[in-house]
N, C-alpha and C positions, 0 to 999 in steps of 0.2 A: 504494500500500500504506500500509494505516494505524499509526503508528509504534508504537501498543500492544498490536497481535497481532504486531510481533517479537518473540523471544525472546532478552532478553543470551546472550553466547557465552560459554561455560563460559572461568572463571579459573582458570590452574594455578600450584600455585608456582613462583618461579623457578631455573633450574635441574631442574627438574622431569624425570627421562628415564625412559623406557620402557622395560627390559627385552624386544626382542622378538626371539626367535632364530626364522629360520624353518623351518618343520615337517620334520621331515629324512623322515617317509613317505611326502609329496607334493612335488611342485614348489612350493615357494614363491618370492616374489622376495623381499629385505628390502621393501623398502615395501610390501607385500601384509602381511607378518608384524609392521611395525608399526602399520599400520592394527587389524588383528586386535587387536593388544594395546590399541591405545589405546581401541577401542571396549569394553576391561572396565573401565574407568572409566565411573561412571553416571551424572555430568555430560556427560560428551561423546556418551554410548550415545542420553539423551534427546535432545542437541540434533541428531545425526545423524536420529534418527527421524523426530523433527518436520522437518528440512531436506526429507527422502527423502520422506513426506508430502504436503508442500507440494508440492514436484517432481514427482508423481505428480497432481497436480489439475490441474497445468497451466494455462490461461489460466482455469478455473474460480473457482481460487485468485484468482487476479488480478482479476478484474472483482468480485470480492465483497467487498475488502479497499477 
């Protein structure tokens, strides 16, 4: 893989926390509920994308890079 089609990983401040309760009209787990939450940040919503993406090309991805 060529190191100019990575994408830096989103920087948060430090400290930084999530407000994420989860959904009391479904079953949620806390880590379910804070995934949920952190993907409404639109730093980490792009890098997830692109991650999931990539992931979905599979060795396609890979032999092109």
């Amino acid at each position: 893989m060529k190191s100019d089609k990575v994408k830096p990983s989103p920087v948060l401040p430090p400290g930084k926390r999530f407000d994420a309760k989860p959904d009391t009209k479904l079953y949620e787990s806390e880590v379910t509920a804070l995934v949920r939450k952190m993907l409404e940040d639109p730093s980490i919503k792009e890098d997830q994308e692109w991650a999931w993406q990539r992931w979905r090309s599979g060795d396609n991805a890979i032999r092109s890079d």
